[in-house]
NUZA-462387 format. One line per 3 residues: their letters; for each residue x, y, z of N, C-alpha, C. Coordinates in steps of 0.02 Angstrom, whole numbers. Example, Ala and Ser with C-alpha at 12.3 -4.5 7.8 and 13.67 -1.06 7.14 Angstrom:
! residues 2
as> 660/-284/390/615/-225/390/660/-165/390 ~ 642/-112/354/684/-53/357/645/2/394
END
This chain:
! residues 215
xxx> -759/-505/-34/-776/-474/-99/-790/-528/-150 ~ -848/-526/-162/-864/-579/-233/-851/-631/-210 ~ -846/-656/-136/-866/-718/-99/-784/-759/-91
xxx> -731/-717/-86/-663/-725/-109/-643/-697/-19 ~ -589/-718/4/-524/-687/31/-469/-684/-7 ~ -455/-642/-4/-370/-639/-64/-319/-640/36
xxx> -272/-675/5/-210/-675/24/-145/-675/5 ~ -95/-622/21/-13/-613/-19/36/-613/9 ~ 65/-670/-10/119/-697/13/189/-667/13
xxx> 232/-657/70/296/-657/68/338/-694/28 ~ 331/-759/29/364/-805/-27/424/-832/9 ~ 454/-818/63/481/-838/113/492/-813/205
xxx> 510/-857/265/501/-811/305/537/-738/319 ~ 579/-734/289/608/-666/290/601/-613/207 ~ 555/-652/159/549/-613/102/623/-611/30
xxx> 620/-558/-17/686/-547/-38/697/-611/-84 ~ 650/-657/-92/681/-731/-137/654/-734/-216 ~ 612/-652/-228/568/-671/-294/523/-705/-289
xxx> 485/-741/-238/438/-784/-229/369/-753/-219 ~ 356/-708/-173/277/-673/-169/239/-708/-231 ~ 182/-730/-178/139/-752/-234/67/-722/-201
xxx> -7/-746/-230/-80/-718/-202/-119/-783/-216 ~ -131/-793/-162/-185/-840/-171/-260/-827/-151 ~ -320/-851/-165/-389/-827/-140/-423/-894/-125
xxx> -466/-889/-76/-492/-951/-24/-592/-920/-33 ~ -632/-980/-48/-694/-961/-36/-690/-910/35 ~ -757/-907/67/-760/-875/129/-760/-926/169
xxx> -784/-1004/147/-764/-1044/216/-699/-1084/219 ~ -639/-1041/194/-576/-1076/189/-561/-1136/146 ~ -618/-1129/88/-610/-1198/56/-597/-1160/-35
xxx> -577/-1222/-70/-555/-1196/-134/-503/-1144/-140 ~ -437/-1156/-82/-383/-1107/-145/-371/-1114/-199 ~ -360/-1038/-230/-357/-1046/-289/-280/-1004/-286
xxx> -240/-1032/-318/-158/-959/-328/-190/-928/-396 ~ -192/-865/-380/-209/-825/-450/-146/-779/-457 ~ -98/-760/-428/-36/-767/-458/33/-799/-426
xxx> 39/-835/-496/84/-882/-436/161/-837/-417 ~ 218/-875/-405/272/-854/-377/300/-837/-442 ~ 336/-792/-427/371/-768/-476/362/-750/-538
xxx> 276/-713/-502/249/-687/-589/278/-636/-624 ~ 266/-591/-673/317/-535/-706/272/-490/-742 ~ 285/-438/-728/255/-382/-773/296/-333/-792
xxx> 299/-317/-842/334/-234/-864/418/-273/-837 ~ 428/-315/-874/502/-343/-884/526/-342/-798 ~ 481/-348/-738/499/-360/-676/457/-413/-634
xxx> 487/-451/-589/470/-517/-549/454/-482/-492 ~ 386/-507/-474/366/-498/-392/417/-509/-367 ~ 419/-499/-298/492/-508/-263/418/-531/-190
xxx> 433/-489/-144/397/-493/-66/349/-463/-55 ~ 278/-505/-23/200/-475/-38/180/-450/33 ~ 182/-408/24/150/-364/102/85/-346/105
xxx> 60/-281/108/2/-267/109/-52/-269/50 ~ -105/-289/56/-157/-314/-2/-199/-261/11 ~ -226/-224/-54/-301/-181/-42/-308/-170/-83
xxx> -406/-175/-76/-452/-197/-154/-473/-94/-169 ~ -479/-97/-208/-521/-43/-255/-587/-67/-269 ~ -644/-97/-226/-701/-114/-264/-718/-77/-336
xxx> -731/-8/-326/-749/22/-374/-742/-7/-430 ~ -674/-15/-449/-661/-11/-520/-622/-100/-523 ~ -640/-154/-482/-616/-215/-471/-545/-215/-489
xxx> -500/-188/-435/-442/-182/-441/-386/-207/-362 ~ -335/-250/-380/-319/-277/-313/-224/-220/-309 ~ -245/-182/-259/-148/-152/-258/-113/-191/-202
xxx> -53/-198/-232/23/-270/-201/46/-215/-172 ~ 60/-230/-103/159/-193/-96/192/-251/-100 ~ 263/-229/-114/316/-275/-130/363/-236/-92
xxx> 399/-279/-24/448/-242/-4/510/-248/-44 ~ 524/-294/-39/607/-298/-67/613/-281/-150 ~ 534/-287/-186/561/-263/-248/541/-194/-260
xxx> 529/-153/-192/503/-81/-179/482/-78/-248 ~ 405/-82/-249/381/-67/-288/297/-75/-276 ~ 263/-45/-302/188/-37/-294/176/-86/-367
xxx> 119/-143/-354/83/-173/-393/26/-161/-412 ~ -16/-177/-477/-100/-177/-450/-123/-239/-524 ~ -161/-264/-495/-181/-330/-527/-265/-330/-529
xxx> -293/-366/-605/-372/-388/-580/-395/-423/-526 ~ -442/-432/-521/-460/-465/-452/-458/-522/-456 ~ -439/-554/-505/-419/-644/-526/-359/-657/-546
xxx> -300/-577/-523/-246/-585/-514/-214/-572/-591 ~ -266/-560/-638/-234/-556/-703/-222/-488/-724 ~ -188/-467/-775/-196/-408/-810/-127/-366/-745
xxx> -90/-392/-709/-34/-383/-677/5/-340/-691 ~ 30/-290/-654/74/-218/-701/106/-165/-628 ~ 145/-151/-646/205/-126/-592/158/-24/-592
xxx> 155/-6/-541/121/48/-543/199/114/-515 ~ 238/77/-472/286/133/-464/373/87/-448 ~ 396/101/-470/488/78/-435/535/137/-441
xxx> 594/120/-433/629/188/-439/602/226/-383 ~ 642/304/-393/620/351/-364/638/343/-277 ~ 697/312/-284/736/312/-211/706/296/-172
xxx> 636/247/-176/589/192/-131/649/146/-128 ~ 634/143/-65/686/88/-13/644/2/-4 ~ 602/18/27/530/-67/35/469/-39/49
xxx> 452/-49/-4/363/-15/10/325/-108/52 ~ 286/-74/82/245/-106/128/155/-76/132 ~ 152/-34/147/82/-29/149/49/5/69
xxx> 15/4/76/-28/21/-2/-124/29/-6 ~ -146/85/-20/-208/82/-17/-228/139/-65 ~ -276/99/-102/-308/143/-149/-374/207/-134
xxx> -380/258/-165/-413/297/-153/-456/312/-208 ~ -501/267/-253/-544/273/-300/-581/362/-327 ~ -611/357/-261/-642/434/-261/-580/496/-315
xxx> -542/482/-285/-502/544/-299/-439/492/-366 ~ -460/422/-367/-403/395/-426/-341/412/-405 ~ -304/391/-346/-232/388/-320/-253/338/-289
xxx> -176/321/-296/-172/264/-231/-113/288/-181 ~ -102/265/-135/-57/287/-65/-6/210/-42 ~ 55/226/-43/93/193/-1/155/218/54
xxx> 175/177/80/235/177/107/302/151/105 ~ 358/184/113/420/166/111/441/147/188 ~ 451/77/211/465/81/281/538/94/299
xxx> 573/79/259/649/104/268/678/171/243 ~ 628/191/227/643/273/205/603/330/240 ~ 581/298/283/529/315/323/457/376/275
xxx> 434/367/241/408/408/215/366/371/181 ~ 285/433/164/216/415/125/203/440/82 ~ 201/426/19/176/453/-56/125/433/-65
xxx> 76/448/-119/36/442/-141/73/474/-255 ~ 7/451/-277/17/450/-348/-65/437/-390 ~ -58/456/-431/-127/462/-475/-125/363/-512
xxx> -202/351/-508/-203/278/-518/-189/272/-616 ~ -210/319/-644/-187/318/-699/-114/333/-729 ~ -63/307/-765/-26/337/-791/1/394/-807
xxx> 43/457/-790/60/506/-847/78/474/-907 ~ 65/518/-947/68/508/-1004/138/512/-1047 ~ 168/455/-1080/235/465/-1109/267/432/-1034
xxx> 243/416/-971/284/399/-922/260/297/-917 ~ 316/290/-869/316/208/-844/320/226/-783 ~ 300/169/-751/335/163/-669/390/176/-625
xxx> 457/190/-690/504/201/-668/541/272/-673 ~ 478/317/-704/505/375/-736/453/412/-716 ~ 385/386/-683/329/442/-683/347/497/-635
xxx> 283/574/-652/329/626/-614/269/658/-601 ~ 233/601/-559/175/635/-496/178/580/-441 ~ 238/569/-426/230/526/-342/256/572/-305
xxx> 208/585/-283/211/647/-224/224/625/-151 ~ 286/661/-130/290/607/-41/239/674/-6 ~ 216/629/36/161/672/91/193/677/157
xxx> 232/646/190/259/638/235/334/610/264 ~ 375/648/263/445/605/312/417/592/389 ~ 442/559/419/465/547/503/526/521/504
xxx> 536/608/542/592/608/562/629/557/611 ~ 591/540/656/622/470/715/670/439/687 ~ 703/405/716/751/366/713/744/318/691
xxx> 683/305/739/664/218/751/612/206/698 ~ 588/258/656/502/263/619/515/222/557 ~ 457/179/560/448/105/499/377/116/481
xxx> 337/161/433/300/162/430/264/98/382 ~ 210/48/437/187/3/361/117/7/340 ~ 63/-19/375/-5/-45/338/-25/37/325
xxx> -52/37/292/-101/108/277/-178/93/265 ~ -228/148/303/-283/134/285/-320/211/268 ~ -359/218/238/-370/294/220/-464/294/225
xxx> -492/364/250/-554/367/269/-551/414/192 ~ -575/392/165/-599/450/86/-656/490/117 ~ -699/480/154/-751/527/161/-742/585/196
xxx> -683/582/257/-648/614/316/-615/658/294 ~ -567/622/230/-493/652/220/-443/638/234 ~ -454/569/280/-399/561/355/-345/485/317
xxx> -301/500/325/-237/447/318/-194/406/389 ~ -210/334/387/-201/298/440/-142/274/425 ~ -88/250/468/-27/202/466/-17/176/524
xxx> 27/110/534/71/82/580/116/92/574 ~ 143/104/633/241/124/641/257/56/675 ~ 291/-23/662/298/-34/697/352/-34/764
xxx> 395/-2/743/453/39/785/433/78/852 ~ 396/111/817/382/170/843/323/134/915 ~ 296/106/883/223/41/918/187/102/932
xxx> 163/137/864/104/164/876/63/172/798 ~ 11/197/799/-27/213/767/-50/282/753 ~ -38/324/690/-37/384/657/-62/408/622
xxx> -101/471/597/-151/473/560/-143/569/561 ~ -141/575/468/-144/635/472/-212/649/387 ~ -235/721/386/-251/741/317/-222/724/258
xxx> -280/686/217/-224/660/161/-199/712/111 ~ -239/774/114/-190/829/92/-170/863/119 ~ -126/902/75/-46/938/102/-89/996/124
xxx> -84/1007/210/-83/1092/232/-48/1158/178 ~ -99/1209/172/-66/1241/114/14/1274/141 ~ 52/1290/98/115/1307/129/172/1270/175
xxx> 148/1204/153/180/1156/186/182/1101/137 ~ 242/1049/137/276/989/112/284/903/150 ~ 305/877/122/319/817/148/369/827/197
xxx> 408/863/226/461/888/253/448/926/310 ~ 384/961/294/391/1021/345/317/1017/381 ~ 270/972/355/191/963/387/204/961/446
xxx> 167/981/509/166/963/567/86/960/585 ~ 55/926/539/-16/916/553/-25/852/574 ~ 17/786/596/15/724/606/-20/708/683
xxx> -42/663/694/-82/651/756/-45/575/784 ~ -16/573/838/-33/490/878/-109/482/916 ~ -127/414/858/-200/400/868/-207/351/932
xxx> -159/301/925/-113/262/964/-61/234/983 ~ -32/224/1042/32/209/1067/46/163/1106 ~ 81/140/1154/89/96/1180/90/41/1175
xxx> 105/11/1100/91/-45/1067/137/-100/1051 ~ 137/-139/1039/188/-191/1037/193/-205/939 ~ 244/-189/897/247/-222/857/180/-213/782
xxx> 159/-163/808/93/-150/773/107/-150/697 ~ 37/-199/632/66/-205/592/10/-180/561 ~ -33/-212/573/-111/-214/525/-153/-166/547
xxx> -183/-153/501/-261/-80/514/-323/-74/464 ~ -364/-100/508/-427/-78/461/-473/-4/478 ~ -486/28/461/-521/85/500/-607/76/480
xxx> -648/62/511/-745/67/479/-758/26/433 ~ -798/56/399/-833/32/350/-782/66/281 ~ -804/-14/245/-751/30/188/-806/25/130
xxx> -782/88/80/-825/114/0/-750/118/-42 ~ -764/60/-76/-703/49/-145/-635/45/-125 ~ -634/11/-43/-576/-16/-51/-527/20/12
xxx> -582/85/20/-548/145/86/-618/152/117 ~ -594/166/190/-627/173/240/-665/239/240 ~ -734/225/238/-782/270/239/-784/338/306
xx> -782/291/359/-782/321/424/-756/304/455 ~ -731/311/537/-721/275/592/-779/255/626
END
């Protein structure tokens, strides 16, 4: 994008130190640049651990997960203009994160709570990150073992992608709610794939603003 790789850092090998930082590399691995460094701060809170990265072309917008400071980020694409989009709200370590321009939400995951929300990219109004009251969970799994992390979403489809890596598979359901049904009670979910070892990362097609167009 704009001749950039962005990359986001853990900040250590096991995370949890306040350190996550983002750095961006031309396309031939030359000129890093840190466009935010470690222990940047927004809305009176410190990055903590940088997991999944995904752009919003549309509207030049970069969204952070942060596990250990469970919380959803979203930053300019030069890393500036930095601001906490969700905490609170009994998120355990968010990990995956992907924006949905078309429709102005973005989507993450809780991997230790096993569960997927989504939320409108704009603000309620009179609300913060820590009080807003449209993060809607889309999904529990029930499993034992279920860690849901990367997310990738087809906006044109409808279709919502994840990694379990517990589970070592790959999952994918409608990103809206079946009518008469909840985060609790959907049984519209699909295994896309299984048999996997450790599965973390997912891209699905071609992507338009940041989500996957097609398969």
């Amino acid at each position: 994008v704009d001749g950039f790789v962005y990359v986001l850092n853990m900040g250590t090998v096991l995370g949890g130190s306040n350190s996550g930082s983002m750095v961006r590399y031309k396309l031939d691995g030359s000129s890093p640049e840190v466009i935010m460094p470690a222990r940047s701060m927004a809305d009176g809170q410190t990055f903590n651990t940088g997991k999944q990265l995904s752009m919003d072309k549309l509207n030049n917008k970069l969204y952070l997960g942060d596990r250990e400071g469970s919380k959803v980020w979203r930053s300019d694409m030069d890393g500036k203009n930095l601001e906490v989009l969700v905490s609170g709200h009994e998120i355990q370590q968010v990990v995956g994160v992907a924006p949905d321009p078309i429709a102005k939400q973005f989507y993450f995951s809780d991997r230790n709570g096993k569960k997927l929300f989504r939320a409108s990219m704009e603000m309620p109004a009179g609300k913060t990150h820590a009080d807003r009251d449209d993060v809607e969970l889309l999904y529990t799994d029930k499993a034992a073992n279920a860690m849901p992390l990367d997310i990738e979403l087809d906006v044109k489809e409808r279709i919502m992608y994840w990694t379990d890596r517990q589970q070592n598979k790959v999952f994918s359901m409608p990103m809206d709610m079946p009518a008469g049904a909840d985060g609790n009670s959907r049984t519209d979910v699909k295994t896309v794939a299984d048999g996997l070892t450790d599965v973390i990362g997912i891209v699905v097609g071609s992507v338009i603003g940041g989500a996957a167009a097609r398969m």
